[in-house]
C-alpha positions as CSV (number, residue, x, y, z in Angstrom):
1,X,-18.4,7.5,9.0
2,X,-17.7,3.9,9.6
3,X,-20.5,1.3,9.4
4,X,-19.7,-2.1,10.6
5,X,-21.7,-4.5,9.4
6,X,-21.5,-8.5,10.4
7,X,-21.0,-10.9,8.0
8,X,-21.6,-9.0,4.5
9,X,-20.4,-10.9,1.4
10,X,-19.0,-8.0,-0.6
11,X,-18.4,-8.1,-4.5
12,X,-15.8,-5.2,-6.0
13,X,-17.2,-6.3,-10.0
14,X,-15.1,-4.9,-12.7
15,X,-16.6,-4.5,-15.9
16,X,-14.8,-3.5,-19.1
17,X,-13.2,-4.8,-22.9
18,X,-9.5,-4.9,-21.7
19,X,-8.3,-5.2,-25.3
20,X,-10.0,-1.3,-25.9
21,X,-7.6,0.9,-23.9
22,X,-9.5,2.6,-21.9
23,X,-12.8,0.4,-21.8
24,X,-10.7,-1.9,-19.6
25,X,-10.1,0.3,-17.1
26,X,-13.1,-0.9,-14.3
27,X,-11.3,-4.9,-14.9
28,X,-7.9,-3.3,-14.8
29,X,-9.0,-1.0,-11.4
30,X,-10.0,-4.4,-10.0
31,X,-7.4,-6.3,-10.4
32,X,-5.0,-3.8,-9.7
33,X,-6.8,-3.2,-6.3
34,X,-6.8,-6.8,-5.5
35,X,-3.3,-7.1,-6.0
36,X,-1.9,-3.8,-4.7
37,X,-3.6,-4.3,-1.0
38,X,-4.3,-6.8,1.6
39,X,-7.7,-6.6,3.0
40,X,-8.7,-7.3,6.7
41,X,-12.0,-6.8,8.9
42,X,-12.7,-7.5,12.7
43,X,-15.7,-9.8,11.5
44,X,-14.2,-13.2,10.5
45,X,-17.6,-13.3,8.3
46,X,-17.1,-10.1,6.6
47,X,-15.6,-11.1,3.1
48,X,-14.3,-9.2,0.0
49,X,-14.0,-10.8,-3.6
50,X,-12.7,-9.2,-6.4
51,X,-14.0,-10.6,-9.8
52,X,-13.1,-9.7,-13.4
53,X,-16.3,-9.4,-15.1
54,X,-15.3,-8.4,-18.6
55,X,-18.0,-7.9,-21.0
56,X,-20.2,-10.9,-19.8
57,X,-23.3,-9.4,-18.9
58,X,-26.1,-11.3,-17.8
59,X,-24.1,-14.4,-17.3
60,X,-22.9,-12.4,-14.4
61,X,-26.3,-12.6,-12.6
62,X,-25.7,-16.0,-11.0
63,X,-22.0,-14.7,-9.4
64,X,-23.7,-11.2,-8.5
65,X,-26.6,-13.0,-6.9
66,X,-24.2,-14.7,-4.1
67,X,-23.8,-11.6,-2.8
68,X,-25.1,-9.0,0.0
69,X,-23.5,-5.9,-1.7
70,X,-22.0,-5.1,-4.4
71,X,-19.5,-2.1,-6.0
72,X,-19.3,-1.9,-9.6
73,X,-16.5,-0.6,-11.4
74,X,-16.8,0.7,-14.8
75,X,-17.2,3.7,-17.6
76,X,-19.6,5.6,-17.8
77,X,-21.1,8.5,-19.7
78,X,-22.3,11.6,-18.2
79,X,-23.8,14.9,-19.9
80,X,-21.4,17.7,-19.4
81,X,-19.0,15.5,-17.8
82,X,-14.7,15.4,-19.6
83,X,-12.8,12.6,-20.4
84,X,-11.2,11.1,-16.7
85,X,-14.5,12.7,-14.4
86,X,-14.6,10.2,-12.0
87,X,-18.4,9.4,-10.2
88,X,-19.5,7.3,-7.6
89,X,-23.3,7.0,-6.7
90,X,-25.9,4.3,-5.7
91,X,-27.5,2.7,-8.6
92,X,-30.6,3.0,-6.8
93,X,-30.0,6.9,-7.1
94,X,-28.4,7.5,-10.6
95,X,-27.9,10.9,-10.9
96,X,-29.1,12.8,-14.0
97,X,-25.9,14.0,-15.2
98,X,-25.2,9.9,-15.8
99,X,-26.7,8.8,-19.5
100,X,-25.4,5.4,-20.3
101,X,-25.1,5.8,-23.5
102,X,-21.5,4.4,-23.6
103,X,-20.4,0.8,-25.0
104,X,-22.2,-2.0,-25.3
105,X,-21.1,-3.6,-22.5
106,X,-22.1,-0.5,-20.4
107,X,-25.3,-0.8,-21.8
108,X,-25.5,-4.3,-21.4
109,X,-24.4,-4.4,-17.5
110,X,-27.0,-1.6,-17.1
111,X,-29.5,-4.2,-18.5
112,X,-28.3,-7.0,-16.3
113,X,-29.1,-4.7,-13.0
114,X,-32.3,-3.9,-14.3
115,X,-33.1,-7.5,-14.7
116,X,-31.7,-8.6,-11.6
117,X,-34.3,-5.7,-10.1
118,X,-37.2,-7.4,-11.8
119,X,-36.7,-10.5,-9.8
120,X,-35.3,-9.4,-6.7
121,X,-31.7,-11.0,-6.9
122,X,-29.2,-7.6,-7.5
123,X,-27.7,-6.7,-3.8
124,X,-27.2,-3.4,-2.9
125,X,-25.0,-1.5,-5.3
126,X,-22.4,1.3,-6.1
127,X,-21.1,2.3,-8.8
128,X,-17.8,3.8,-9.4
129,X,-17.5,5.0,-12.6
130,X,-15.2,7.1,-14.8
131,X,-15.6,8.6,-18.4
132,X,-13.3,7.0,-20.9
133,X,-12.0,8.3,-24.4
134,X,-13.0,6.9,-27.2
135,X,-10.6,4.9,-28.4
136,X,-10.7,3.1,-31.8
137,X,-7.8,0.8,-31.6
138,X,-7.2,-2.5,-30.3
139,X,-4.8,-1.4,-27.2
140,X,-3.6,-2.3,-23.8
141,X,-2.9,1.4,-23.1
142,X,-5.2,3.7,-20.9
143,X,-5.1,7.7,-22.3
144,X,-3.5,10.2,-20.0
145,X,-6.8,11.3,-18.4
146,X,-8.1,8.2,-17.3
147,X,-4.9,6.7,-15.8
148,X,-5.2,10.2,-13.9
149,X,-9.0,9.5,-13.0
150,X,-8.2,6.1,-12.4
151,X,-6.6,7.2,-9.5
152,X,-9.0,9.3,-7.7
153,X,-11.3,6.2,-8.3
154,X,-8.9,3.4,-6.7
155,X,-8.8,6.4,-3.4
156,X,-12.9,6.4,-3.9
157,X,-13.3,2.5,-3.6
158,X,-10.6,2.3,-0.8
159,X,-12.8,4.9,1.4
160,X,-15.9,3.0,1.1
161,X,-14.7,-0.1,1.8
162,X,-13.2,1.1,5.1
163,X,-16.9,2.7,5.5
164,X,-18.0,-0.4,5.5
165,X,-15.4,-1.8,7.8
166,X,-12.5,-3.1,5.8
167,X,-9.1,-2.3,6.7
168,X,-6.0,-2.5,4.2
169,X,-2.7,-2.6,4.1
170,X,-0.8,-1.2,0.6
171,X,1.4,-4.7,-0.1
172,X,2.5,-3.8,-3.5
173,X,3.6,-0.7,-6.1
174,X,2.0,-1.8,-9.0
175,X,0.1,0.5,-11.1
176,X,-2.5,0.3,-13.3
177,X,-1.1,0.7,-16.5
178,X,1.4,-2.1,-15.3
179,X,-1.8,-4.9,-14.9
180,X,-3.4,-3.2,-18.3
181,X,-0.1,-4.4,-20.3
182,X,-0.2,-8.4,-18.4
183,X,-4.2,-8.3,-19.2
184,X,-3.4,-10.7,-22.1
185,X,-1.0,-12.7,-19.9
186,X,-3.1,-13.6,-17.2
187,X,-5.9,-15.3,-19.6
188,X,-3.5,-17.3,-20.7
């Protein structure tokens, strides 16, 4: 189902430690969105902005606050849930399965919402969110399974944002594994 709706300011956040494979994978899905596809909608008003959130946290509060609705994309932890489940849910309406209990910055960014709730300030917001593998070393590369998952969550985000009355068109072939290895470049 398609919902138009006239002038919404839309955020796609990615959130993620780029340098620890696949922690990085909600900034990597972000950016490789932003530069894979070309973005329209029939409401000059309606806007889409893609932002690499890193690990930052609650210094995040004053970018999310700009806006009317918000997708998140991130790790996340689930109970019975394998290495590359992919999940997307309202925050408003976590389901039980989802615990948390990831990295810091999962932790932290769930803290930053909850704030942001206190006071009034955090839009709307979805989450799309995969289960990562634990990875120990300092790497740009994402594990088998979630370059996998990362797929089914790139198809995910692109069918809500046409719910919500985007259209795109595909203007590259990168791939995700290709803007995980020029993370370092870019912050250069």
């Amino acid at each position: 189902m398609k919902v138009l709706i006239f002038g919404l300011k839309v955020l796609i956040l990615g959130i993620g430690n780029v340098m620890f494979s696949d922690e990085g994978v909600g900034v990597h899905l972000c950016r490789l969105v932003e530069q894979k596809y070309q973005f329209s909608s029939p409401e000059p008003e309606h806007t889409l902005t893609f932002v690499d959130g890193g690990t930052l946290a609650q210094r995040l509060i004053p970018i999310i606050a700009e806006y009317d609705y918000m997708v998140v994309l991130d790790c996340v932890d689930a109970h019975d849930g394998e290495i590359g489940d992919v999940y997307f849910f309202d925050f408003e309406n976590v389901p039980n399965t989802i615990t948390w209990q990831g990295s810091a910055h999962e932790v932290e960014m769930l803290q930053t919402l909850t704030m942001m709730d206190m006071v009034g300030d955090r839009p709307p917001t979805k989450v799309v969110g995969i289960i990562p593998e634990v990875v120990d070393d300092t790497t740009l590369e994402l594990t088998p399974a979630v370059l996998k998952g990362s797929s089914v969550m790139e198809s995910v985000l692109l069918k809500h944002l046409v719910e919500l009355g985007f259209s795109y068109q595909q203007i590259s072939d990168i791939d995700i594994q290709s803007v995980a290895n020029m993370s370092c470049l870019e912050d250069r």
